[in-house]
C-alpha positions in Angstrom: -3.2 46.6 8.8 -0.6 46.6 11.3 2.8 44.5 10.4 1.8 42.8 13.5 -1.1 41.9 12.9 -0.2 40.8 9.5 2.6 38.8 10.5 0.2 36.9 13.5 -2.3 35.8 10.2 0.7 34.5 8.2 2.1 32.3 11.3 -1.6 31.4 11.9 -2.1 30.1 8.4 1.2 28.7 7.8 0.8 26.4 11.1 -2.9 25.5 10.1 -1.6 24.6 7.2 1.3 22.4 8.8 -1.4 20.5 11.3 -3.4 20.1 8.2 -0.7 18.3 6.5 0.4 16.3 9.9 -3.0 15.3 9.9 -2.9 14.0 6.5 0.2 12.3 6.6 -0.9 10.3 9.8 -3.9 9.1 8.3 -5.1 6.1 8.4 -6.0 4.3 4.9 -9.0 2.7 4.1 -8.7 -0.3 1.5 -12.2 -2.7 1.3 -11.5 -4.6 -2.2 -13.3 -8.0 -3.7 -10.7 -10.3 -4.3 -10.9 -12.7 -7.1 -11.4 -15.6 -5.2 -14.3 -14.3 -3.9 -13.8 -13.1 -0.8 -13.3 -9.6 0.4 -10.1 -7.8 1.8 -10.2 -5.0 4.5 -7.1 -3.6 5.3 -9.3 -2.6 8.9 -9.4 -6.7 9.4 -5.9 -6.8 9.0 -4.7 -4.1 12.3 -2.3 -5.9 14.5 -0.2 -6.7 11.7 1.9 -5.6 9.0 0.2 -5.7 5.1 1.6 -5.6 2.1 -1.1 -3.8 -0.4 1.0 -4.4 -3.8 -0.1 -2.6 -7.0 1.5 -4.8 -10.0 0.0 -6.0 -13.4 0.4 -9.1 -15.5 2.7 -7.1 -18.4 5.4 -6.0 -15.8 8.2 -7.8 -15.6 9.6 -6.1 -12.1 6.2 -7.1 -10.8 6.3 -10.6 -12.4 10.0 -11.2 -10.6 8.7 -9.6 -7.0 5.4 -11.9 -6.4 7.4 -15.1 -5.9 9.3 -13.1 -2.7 6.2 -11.5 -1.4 4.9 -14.7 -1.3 7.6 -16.7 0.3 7.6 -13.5 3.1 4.0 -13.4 3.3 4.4 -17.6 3.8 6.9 -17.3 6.0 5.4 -14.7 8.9 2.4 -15.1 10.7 2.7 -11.2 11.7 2.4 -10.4 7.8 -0.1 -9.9 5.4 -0.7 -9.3 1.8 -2.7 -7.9 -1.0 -1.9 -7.9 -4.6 -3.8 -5.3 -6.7 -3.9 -5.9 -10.2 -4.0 -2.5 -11.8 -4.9 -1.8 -15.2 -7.6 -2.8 -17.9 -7.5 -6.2 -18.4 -10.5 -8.6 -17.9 -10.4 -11.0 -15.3 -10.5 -14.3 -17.0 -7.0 -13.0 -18.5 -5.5 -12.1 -14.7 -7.0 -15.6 -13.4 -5.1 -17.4 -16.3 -1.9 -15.1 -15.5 -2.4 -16.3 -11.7 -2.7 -20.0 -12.7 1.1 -19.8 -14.0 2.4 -17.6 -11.6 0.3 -18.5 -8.3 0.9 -16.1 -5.0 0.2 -17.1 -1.4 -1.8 -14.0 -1.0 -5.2 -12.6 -2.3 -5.7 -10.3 -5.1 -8.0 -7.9 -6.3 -8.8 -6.7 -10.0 -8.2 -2.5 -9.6 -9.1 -0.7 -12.8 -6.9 2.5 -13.8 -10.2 4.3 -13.7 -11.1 3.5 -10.3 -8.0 3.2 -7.9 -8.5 3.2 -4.2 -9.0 6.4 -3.1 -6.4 6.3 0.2 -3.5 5.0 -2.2 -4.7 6.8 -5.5 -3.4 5.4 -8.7 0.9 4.4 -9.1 2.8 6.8 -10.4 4.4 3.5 -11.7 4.7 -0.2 -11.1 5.6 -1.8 -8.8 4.3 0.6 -6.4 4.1 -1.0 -2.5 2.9 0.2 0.6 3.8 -1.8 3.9 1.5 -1.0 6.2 2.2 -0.7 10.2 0.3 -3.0 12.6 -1.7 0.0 13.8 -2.8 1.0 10.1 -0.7 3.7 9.3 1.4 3.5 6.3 5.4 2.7 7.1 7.0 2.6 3.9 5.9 3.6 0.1 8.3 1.4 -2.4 8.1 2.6 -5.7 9.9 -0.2 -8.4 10.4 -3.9 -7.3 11.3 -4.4 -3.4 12.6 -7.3 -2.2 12.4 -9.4 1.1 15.6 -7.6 2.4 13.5 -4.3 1.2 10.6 -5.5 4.1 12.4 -6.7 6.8 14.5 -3.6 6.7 11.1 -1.4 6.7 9.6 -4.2 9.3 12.6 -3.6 11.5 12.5 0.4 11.5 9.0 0.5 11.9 9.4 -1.7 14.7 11.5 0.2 16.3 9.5 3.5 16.0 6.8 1.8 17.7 8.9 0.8 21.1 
């Protein structure tokens, strides 16, 4: 085989590769969870605004001290959104007792470490948010506690990006 030639299949491949990975990173998530009050949440429902899908659990202290500001923020803008995911193995009777004494403004959804959603995969820790753009791309990744400053920083940018 020629160099030529050779070199032409390596360019070809390493760009299908790149589009591949564009493509990936421009994707859209899908997130349809039950929440524990019943209801539903679909991030889809949600485009025109910015969500907060937050993956936190009732033994993490970080998590603990961030759900009283996502709530507040969430409270506080009509252009914002929220889910909280409990993730890990406890029953829910113990994360509805854990809710009663630390209520949110914002639905949440029992996620089991066996089955996390499949467009956000399981945390490599916790907190882990995503802040999702109005047109359902994902903005920002956080990975530890963020804090109001934390989303109207990412808000901002993201704004910006769009105009």
């Amino acid at each position: 085989m020629k160099r030529s030639t050779l070199r032409l299949g390596i360019a070809l491949a390493t760009l299908l590769f790149a589009a591949g990975a564009l493509a990936a990173a421009a994707k859209i998530p899908v997130l349809k969870v039950a929440t524990l009050d019943g209801g539903t949440f679909d991030l889809t429902a949600h485009r025109g605004k910015w969500v907060i899908v937050n993956f936190w659990a009732t033994w993490c202290s970080p998590c603990i001290k961030e759900m009283p500001d996502i709530s507040r923020f969430v409270a506080s803008r009509d252009d914002v959104s929220a889910i909280g995911l409990a993730f890990g193995d406890e029953e829910i009777p113990d994360i509805v007792a854990f809710l009663a004494k630390h209520p949110v403004k914002y639905p949440i959804a029992n996620v089991p470490i066996a089955e996390p959603p499949k467009d956000f995969g399981a945390p490599k820790g916790l907190p882990t948010t995503y802040l999702i753009a109005p047109d359902g791309s994902i903005a920002k990744k956080f990975t530890g506690p963020v804090t109001t400053a934390d989303l109207e920083k990412a808000i901002a940018a993201g704004a910006s990006k769009k105009t």
